[in-house]
C-alpha positions as CSV (number, residue, x, y, z in Angstrom):
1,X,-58.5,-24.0,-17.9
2,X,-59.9,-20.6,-17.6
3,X,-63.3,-19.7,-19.4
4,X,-63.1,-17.3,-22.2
5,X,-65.7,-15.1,-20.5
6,X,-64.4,-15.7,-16.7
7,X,-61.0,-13.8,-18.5
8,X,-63.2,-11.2,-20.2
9,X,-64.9,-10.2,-16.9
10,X,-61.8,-10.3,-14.7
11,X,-59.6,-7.9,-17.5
12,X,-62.1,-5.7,-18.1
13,X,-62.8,-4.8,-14.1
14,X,-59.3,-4.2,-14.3
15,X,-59.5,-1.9,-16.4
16,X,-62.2,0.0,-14.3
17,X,-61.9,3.5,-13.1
18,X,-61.7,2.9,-9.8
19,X,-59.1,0.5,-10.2
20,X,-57.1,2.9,-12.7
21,X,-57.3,5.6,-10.3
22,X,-55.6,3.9,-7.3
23,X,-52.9,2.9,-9.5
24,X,-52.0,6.3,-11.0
25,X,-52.3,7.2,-7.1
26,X,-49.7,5.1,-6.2
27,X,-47.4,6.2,-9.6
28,X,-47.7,9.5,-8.3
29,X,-46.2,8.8,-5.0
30,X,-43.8,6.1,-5.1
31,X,-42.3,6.8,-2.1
32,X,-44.9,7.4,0.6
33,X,-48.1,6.2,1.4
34,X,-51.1,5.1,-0.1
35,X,-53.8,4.0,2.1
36,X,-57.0,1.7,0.6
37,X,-60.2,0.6,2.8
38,X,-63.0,-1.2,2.8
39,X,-61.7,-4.3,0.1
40,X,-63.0,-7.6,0.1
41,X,-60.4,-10.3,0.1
42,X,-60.7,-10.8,-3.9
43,X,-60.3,-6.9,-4.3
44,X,-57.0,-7.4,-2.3
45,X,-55.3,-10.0,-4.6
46,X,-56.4,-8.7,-7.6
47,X,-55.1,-4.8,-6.1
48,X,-51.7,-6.8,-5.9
49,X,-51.1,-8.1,-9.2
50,X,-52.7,-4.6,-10.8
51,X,-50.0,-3.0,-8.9
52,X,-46.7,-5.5,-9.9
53,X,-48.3,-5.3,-13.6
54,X,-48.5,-1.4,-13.7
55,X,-45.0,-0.6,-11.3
56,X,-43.1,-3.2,-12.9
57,X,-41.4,-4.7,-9.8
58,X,-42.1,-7.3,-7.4
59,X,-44.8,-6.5,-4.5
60,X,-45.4,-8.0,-1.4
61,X,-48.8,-8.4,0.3
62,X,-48.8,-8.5,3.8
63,X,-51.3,-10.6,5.9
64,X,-51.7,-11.7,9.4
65,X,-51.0,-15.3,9.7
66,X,-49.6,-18.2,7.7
67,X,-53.8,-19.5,7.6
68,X,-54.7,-16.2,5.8
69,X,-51.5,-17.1,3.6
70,X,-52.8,-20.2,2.2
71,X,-56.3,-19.3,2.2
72,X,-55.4,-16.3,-0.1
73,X,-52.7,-17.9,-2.3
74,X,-55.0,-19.6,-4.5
75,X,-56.9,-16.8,-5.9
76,X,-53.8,-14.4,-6.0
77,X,-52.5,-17.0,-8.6
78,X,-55.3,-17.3,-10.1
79,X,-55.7,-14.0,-11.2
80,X,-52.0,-13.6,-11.8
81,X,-52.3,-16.2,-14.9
82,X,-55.2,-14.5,-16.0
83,X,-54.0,-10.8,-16.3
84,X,-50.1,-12.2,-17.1
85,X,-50.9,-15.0,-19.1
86,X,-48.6,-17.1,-17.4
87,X,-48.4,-19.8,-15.0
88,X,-48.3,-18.9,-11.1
89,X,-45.4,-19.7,-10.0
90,X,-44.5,-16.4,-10.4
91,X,-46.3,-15.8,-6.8
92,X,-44.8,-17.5,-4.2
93,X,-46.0,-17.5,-0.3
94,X,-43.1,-17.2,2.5
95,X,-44.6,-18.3,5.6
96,X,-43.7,-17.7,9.2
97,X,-41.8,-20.5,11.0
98,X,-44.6,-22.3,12.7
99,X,-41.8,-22.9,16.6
100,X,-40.2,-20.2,18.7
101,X,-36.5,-20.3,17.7
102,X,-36.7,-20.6,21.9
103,X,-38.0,-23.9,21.8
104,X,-35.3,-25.7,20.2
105,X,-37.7,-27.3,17.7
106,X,-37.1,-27.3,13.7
107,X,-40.4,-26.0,11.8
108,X,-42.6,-28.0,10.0
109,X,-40.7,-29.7,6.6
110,X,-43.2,-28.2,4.4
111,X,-42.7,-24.7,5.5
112,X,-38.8,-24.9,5.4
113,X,-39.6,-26.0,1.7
114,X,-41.5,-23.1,0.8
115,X,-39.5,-20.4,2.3
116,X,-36.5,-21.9,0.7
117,X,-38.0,-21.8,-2.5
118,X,-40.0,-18.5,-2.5
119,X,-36.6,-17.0,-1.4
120,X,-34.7,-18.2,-4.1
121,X,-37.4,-16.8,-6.5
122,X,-37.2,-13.6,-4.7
123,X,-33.4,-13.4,-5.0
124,X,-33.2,-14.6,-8.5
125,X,-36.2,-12.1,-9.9
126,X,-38.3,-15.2,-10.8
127,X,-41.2,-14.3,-8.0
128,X,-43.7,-11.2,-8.8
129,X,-45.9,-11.0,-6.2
130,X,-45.0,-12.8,-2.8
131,X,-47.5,-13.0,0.3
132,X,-46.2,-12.8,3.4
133,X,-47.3,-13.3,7.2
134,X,-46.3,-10.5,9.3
135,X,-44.1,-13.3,11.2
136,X,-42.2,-14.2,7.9
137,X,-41.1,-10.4,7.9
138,X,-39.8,-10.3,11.5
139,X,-37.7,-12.7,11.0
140,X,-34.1,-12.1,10.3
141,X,-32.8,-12.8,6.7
142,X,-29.4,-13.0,4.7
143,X,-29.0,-11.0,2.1
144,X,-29.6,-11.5,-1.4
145,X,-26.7,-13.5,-3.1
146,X,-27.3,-16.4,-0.3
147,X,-30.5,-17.0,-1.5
148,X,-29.6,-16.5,-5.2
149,X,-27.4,-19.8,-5.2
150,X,-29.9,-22.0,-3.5
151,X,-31.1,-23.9,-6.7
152,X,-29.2,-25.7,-9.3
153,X,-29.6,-25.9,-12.9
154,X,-27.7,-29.3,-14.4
155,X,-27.2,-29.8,-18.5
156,X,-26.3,-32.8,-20.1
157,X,-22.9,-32.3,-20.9
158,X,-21.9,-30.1,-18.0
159,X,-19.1,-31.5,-16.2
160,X,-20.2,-32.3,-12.3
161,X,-17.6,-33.3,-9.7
162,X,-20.2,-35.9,-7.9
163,X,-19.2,-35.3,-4.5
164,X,-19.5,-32.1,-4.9
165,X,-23.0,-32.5,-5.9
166,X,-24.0,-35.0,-2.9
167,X,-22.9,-32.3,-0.4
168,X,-24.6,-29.6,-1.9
169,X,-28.0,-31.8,-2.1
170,X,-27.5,-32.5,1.8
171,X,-26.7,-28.7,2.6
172,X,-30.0,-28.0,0.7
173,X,-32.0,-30.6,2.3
174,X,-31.9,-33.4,0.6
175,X,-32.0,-36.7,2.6
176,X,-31.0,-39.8,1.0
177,X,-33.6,-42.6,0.2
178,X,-33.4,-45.9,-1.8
179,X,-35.3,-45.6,-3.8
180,X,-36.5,-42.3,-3.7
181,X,-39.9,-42.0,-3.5
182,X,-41.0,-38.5,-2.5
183,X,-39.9,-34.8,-3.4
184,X,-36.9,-34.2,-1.1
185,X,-35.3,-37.1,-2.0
186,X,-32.2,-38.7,-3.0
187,X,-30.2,-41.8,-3.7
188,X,-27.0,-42.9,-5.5
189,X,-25.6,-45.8,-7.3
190,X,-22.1,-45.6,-8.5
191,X,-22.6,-43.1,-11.2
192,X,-26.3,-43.2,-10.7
193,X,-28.2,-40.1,-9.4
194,X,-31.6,-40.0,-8.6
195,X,-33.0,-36.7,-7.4
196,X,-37.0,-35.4,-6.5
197,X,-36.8,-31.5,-6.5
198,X,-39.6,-29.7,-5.0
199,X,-42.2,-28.3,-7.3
200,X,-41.2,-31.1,-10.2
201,X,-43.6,-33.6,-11.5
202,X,-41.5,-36.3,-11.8
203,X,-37.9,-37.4,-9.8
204,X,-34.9,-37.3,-12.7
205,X,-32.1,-39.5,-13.1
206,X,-28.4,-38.5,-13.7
207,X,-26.5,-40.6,-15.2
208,X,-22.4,-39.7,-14.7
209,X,-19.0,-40.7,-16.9
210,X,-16.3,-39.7,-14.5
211,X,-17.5,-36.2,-13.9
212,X,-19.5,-35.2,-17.2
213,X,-23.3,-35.4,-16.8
214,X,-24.1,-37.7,-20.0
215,X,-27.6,-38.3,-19.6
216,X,-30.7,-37.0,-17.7
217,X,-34.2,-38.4,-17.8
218,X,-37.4,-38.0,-15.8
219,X,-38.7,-40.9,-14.3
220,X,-42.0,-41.9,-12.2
221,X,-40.7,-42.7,-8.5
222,X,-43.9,-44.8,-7.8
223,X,-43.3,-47.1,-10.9
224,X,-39.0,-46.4,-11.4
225,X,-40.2,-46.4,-15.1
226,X,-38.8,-43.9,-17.1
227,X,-40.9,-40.8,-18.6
228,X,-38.5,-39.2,-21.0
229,X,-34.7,-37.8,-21.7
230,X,-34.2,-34.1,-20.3
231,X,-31.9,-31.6,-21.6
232,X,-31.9,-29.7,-18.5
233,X,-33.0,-30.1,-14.1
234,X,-33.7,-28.2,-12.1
235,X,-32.9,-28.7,-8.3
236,X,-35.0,-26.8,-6.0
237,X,-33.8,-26.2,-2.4
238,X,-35.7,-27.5,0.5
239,X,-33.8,-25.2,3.7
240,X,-33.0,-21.7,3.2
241,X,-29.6,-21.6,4.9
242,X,-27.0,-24.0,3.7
243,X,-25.8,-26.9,6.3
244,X,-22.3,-26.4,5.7
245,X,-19.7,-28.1,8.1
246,X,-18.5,-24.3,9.4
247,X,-22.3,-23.6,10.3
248,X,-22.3,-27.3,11.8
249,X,-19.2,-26.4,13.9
250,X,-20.9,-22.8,14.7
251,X,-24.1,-24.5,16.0
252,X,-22.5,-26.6,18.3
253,X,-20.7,-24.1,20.1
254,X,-24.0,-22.5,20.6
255,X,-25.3,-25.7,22.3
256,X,-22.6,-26.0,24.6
257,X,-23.4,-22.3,25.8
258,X,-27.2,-22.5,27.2
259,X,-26.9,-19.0,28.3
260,X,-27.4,-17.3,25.0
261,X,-31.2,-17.3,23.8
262,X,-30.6,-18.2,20.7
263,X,-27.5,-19.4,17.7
264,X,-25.9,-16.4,15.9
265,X,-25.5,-19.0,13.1
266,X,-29.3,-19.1,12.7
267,X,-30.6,-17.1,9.7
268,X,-33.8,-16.3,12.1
């Protein structure tokens, strides 16, 4: 919760000249260059969201290293919600990978989950500001429509060929767990889907007739009780490039020739 005169103090020094100024500065040139010094790190952040607010589109702020990420995503979102009046997950983070793609290591779970997820929101217009290492933005990237079918949506009623939907899970990211217990999860049980997106507060449970999706409910993994009926899930992704068996088939050619310095097949 924000205090009334915390939101007073933060609109109205966005509304300051100096502020105001930059802005029109930046209107006035859309296409070149418009250089600003001497900011403290709370200026910077609350430059960016100014700027998405007044240009309409999203903008991407550029830092140094996936620590100076995290330490700057907090505020950034803070003072999105305040001058948006929304919630902030309309600013996302993309990190670096934290390996060489020479070292034949997978990054870190939690970073493959954010980038996943940023990039969907990126693809599908749902991300406003994003902050980015300079890493994140030398790596190499697919273009838009990949990202844009990532996620899932699922309605009761929709009709869902369940295989289908186990091998999109696991080309997402999803590893299966009984019972799931953590986000990344999943399990089934005949006509029993359990599922823990990222980003969700609670797991939800599908609940199949032959290939129409009768019923969804949230549930709390540590208990199994269940929370509530849903209309609607979301499934986040958790990777950013889909594990499909032609990608599979790609990589492993790449294996067998240690010459090359790295897989064509990676999205790095």
């Amino acid at each position: 919760m924000i205090i009334p005169y915390v939101e007073e103090a933060i609109r109205g020094l966005a509304e300051s000249p100096s502020l105001q100024a930059t802005l029109r500065a930046i209107e006035a040139q859309p296409a070149g260059e418009v250089t600003l010094a001497g900011l403290t790190d709370t200026a910077k952040v609350l430059t960016a969201v100014l700027w998405q607010r007044r240009l309409g589109r999203p903008v991407v702020l550029v830092v140094s290293s996936n620590r100076r990420a995290e330490a700057l995503t907090a505020p950034l979102r803070f003072f999105y919600a305040v001058l948006t009046g929304r919630a902030g997950s309309g600013v996302v983070q993309l990190p670096a990978h934290d390996t060489s793609p020479y070292q034949g290591l997978s990054p870190h779970p939690d970073i493959l989950e954010a980038r996943a997820g940023g990039l969907w929101k990126l693809a599908t217009g749902q991300a406003d500001v994003a902050i980015v290492p300079v890493g994140a933005l030398l790596l190499r990237h697919q273009e838009r429509e990949a990202y844009a079918t990532l996620a899932r949506t699922l309605h009761q009623g929709d009709a869902v060929e369940l295989e289908e939907l186990l091998r999109y899970l696991e080309s997402v990211g999803y590893v299966r767990h009984e019972p799931v217990e953590m986000a990344g999860q999943c399990s089934v049980r005949g006509g029993i889907v359990d599922i823990f997106a990222p980003e969700a507060t609670h797991a939800v449970r599908l609940e199949f007739f032959g290939d129409t999706l009768e019923e969804l409910r949230a549930f709390e993994p540590l208990t199994q009780r269940s929370v509530g009926p849903l209309a609607q899930a979301q499934i986040l992704p958790l990777a950013e490039l889909r594990q499909t068996p032609e990608l599979l088939w790609l990589s492993l050619i790449h294996i067998s020739e240690p010459t090359r310095p790295y897989s064509t097949s990676s999205a790095v």
